[in-house]
Every structure is written in structure tokens, then in C-alpha cells.
C-alpha positions in Angstrom: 5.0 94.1 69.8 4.3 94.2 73.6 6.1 97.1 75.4 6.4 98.1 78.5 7.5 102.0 80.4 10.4 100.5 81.7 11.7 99.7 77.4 11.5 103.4 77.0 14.7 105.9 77.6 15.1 108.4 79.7 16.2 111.0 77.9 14.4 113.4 76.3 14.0 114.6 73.1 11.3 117.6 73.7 13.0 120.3 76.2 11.4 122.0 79.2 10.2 125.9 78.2 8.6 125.1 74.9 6.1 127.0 73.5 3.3 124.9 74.4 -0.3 125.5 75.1 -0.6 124.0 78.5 -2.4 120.1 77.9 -0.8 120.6 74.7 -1.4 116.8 72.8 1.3 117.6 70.0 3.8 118.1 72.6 2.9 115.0 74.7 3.2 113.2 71.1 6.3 114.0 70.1 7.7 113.2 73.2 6.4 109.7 73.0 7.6 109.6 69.4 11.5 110.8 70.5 11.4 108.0 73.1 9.7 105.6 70.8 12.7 106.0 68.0 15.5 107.5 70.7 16.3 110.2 69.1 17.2 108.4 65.4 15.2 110.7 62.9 15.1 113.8 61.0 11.3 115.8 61.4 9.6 117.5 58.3 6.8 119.7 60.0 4.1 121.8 57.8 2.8 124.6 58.9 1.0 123.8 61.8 1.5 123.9 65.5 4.8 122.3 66.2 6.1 125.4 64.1 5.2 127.2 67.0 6.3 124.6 69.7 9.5 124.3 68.6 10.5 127.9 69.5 12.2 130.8 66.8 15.0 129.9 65.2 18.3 129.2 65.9 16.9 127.8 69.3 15.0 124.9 69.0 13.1 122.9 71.6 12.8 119.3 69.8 16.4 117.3 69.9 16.8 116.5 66.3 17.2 118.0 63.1 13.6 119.7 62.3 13.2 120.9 58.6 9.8 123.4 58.7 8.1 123.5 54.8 5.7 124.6 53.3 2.1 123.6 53.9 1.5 121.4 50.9 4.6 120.0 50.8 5.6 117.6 53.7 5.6 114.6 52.3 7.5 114.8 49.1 10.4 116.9 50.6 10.3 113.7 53.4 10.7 111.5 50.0 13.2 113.5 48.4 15.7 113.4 52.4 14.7 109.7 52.4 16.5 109.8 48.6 19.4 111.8 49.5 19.8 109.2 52.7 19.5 106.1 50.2 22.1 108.0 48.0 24.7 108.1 51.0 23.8 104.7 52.1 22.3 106.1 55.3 19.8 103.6 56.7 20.1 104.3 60.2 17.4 107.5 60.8 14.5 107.5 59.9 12.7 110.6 58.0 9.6 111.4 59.5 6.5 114.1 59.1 4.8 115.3 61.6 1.6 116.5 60.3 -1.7 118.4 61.6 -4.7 117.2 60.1 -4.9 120.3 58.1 -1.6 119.5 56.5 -2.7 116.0 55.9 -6.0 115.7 55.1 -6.6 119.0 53.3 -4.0 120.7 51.9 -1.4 118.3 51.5 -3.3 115.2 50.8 -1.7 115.4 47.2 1.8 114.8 48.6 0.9 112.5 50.7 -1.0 110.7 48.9 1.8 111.1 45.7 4.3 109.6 48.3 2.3 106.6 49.5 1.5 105.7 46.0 5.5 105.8 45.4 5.7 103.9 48.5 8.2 106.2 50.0 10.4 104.8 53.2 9.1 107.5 55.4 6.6 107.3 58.3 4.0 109.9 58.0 2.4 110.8 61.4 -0.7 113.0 61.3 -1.3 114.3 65.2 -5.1 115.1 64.7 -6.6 117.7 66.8 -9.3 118.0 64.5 -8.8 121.6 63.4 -7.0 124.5 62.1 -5.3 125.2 65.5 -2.8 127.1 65.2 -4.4 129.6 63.1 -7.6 130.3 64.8 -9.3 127.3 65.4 -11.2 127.2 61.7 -12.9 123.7 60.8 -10.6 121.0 58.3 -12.2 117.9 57.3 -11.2 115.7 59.7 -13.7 117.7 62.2 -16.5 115.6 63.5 -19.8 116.2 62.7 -21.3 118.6 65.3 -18.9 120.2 66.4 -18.2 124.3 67.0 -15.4 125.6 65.5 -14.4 129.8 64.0 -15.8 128.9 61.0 -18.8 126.8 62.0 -20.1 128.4 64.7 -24.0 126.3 64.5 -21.9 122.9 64.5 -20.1 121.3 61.3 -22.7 120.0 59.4 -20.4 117.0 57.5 -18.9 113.9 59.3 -15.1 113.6 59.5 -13.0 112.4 56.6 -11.8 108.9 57.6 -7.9 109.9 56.4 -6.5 106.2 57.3 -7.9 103.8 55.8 -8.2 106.3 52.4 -4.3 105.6 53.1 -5.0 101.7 53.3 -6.6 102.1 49.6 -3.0 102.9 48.8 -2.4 99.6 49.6 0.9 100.9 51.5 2.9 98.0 53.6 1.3 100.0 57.2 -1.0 101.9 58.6 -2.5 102.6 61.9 -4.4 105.0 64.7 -3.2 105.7 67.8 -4.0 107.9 71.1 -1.9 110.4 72.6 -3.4 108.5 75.8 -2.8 105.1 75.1 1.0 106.1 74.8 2.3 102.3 74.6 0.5 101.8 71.9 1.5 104.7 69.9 5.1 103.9 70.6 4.9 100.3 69.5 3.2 100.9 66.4 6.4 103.9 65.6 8.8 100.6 66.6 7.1 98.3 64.3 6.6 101.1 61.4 10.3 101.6 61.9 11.0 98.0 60.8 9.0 98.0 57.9 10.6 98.9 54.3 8.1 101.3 52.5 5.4 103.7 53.2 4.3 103.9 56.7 1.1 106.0 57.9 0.2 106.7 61.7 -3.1 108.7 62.7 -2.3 110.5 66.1 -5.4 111.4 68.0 -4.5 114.0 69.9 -7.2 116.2 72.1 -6.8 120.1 72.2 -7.7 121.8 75.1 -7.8 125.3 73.4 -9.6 124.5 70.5 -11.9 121.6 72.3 -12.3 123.9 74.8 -11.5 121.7 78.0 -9.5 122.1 80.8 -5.6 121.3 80.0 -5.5 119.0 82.3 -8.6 116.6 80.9 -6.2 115.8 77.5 -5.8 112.7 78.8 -9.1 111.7 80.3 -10.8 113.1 76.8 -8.4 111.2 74.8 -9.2 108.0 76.9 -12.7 108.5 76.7 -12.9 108.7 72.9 -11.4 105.9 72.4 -13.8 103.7 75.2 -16.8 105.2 73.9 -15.7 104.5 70.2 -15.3 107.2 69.0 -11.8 106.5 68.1 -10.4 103.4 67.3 -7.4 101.8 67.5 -6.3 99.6 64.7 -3.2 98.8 62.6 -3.1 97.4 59.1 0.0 95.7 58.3 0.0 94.2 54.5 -3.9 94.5 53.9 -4.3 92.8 57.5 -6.5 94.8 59.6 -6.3 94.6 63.8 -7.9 96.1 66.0 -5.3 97.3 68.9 -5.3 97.5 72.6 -8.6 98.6 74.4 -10.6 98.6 71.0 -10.1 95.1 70.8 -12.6 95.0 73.4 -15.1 97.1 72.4 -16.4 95.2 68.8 -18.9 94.7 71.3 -21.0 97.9 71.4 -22.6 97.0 75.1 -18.7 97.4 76.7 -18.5 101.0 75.1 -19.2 103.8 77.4 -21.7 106.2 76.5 -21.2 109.1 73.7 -22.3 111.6 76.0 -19.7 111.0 78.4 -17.1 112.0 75.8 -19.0 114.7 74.4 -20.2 116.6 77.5 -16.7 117.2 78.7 -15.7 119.5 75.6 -16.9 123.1 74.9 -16.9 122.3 71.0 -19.8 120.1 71.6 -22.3 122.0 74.1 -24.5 123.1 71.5 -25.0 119.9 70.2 -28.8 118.7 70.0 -30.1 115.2 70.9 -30.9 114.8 66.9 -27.3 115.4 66.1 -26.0 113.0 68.8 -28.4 110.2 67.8 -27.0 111.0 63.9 -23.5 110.6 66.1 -24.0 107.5 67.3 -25.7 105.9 64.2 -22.4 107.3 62.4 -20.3 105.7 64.9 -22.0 102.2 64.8 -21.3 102.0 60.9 -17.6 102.6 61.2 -17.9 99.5 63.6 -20.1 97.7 61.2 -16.9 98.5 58.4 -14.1 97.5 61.0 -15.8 94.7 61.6 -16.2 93.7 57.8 -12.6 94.3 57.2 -11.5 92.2 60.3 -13.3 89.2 58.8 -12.4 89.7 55.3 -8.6 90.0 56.9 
């Protein structure tokens, strides 16, 4: 689905004088999201960031119906709205979470993964800034391996739990990655998840500049360069189909990557990192290509 910024609407569906970091990824995200779906769907948020974002009730600073739960619990109170809709013969919204990576791939990975086994008609986005943010900046396991956070102050010592494709194993109708700076992207695969009938999972990459420690206004340039140094990848898998997506269709070829360093020297998280761990990175790295590439041919 090719898209361009002139298919997007103007209005928005994230208001000026949220609550925010400044370089705040979440917020950039679910801007791109309301444009992506206009303004058509109901948000189930965990604990997490956008909790905080979305300013103290009754105000609100997102432009549609937000429903904040409990940690563990996104995805089956997204499953049991998607009922009710279904019940009244409401087809026209879509129920959507909107997930940290704490509240996806730690603690509620059972719902999730409970709702994609179901097969659910919800899209499930997980905005990853690879952390506990909003709490203190304390390590989850979708961390990467070497970097500082509260609670591993000498560099995480594990690699980062590759949440998508354990979603693929569910054998779900779609899943995907995406980039808070490749914003066409993310917004075509929310269209096309939109169309689909059944479970639908979308992996947000999304920078933090407080918990990264970068300037907030290098979200975008961090964002990019993860993604051309491959250390994020864009892909979809539609029906056990796997794709790689926009620049990463490029990159299979590890000589058109940019170097690791480059990503890595422009975040705090990272500046104790030794020339050991980075080689370990990269070795990491190549074998999630290696796997990409095996599922691509196996297609």
C-alpha cells in the first residue's frame, strides 16, 4: 500500500499542551496513528507513558475515546470492546492498544498472547522505547544488550526479546515493525492492518530522548539511524508471508548498512559500552539478518 503525505488529513487527533517529554516518540506515534485511521478507533492504554500524555482526567489531550487499564490487562479488555462492538453490529472503529514494551512484552504478554491465540479483531501496537519509562527508566526485556538503564547500571547483560515474530508463532493473519521515523510506513501498515479480519500486531520503534539520553531533537535522526544501521528492521508478515519494508529492503545487503557505532555513539545509554560488547552487537545483529533472510526464502 503506497502512500503519500498529501493522503493524510489535516486534522488532528493529538492536541497542542500535552504532557509530553519534549522529542517525545509516543506522542509523534500516535499522531501518525490518528491520521493513519482519522480519528475511527477506541484506545486501550496500560500503564505506561501515554497515561501521562494524555493529561488528568476529565481533560484529555488524544481525540478519541481512551479507556486507561490495568497493566496486565490491555489486550483482553481490547477483545472483550471488540465483543461488545460485534454484539451491536459496530464494524466501523476499530479497537486498538497502545502498549509500552513493558506492557507488552513483560507483563502483559499473557493477554496478549491469550488474544492473538483467540485471534481477536483488534490491532495491538506496542510503541517500544525499550524501557520502563515512565517509572524511572528500569530495564524490560525488550532492552538491547548493552545498554544503561536504573536498574542495570554496568550495561544489560541479555539481548532484547524479539516480541514480533514470537507474535508470528501465533500464526495471527498480521504482523509488522515500524519506525516512529519512517512515518509512511507506519501509517500504511495501520491502513492495511485495518483491512484485515483478525489479530493484528504492530511493533513501534520509538526512540526516547530521556531515557536514551539524547538530545530531543535527535528522535528522529536516532530512529533513522537504527533502522539504516540494522539495528531495526522493517518487515511485515501478512498470512505467514514475511517482507521486508521500505529502507530495509535494501539493506539484506550488510555492505549498504551504516555502521553500528554511528547509531550507538549518539545515545547516553550506550557510552559505556566496550569494543567486546559492540563486536557481540554486531555478531547479534548479523544473525537476526541471517533469520530474516531464511524466512524471506522460505516465504
Amino acid at each position: 500500500m503506497s502512500i503519500s503525505i498529501r493522503d493524510l488529513p489535516l486534522e488532528e487527533y493529538v492536541l497542542l499542551g500535552n504532557a509530553a517529554c519534549p522529542g517525545c516518540p509516543a506522542s509523534i506515534g500516535l499522531r501518525m496513528l490518528g491520521k493513519a485511521l482519522e480519528g475511527k478507533f477506541i484506545l486501550v492504554v496500560p500503564a505506561c507513558c501515554t497515561s501521562i500524555i494524555q493529561g488528568p482526567y476529565p481533560k484529555s489531550a488524544i481525540k478519541v475515546p481512551v479507556l486507561n487499564i490495568a497493566f496486565a490487562a490491555s489486550a483482553a479488555t481490547a477483545s472483550g470492546i471488540r465483543a461488545g462492538f460485534e454484539a451491536l453490529g459496530k464494524k466501523d472503529v476499530q479497537v486498538v492498544v497502545w502498549a509500552g514494551d513493558g506492557g507488552t512484552a513483560d507483563i502483559g504478554i499473557q493477554a496478549l498472547s491469550g488474544a492473538a491465540e483467540r485471534n481477536e479483531n483488534i490491532i495491538y501496537i506496542c510503541y517500544d522505547n525499550e524501557a520502563y519509562m515512565n517509572t524511572g527508566i528500569q530495564r524490560s526485556s525488550a532492552t538491547p544488550y548493552g545498554a544503561w538503564t536504573t536498574t542495570t547500571w554496568r550495561g544489560k547483560t541479555e539481548f532484547k526479546k524479539n516480541v514480533p515474530l514470537i507474535m508470528a508463532a501465533h500464526r495471527v493473519p498480521y504482523v509488522a515493525t515500524a519506525s516512529i521515523a519512517y512515518p509512511l510506513d507506519f501509517i500504511a501498515k495501520v491502513r492495511k492492518a485495518a483491512k484485515i479480519n483478525g489479530f493484528k500486531y504492530i511493533h513501534l520503534h520509538a526512540p526516547c530522548p530521556t531515557g536514551w539520553r539524547f538530545p530531543s531533537d535527535k528522535t528522529i535522526e536516532v530512529g533513522r539511524l537504527a533502522v539504516l544501521t540494522g539495528m531495526w528492521v522493517l518487515y511485515e508478515i501478512e498470512n505467514g508471508v514475511f517482507r521486508l519494508t521500505g529502507v530495509s529492503k535494501s539493506l539484506l545487503d550488510k555492505s549498504k548498512r551504516k555502521p553500528i557505532e554511528d547509531y550507538l555513539k549518539l545515545q547516553g545509554r550506550f557510552s559505556k559500552i566496550s569494543d567486546e560488547q559492540i563486536d557481540l552487537l554486531k555478531r547479534h545483529v548479523d544473525e537476526l539478518w541471517m533469520e530474516y533472510k531464511h524466512l524471506m526464502e522460505s516465504g
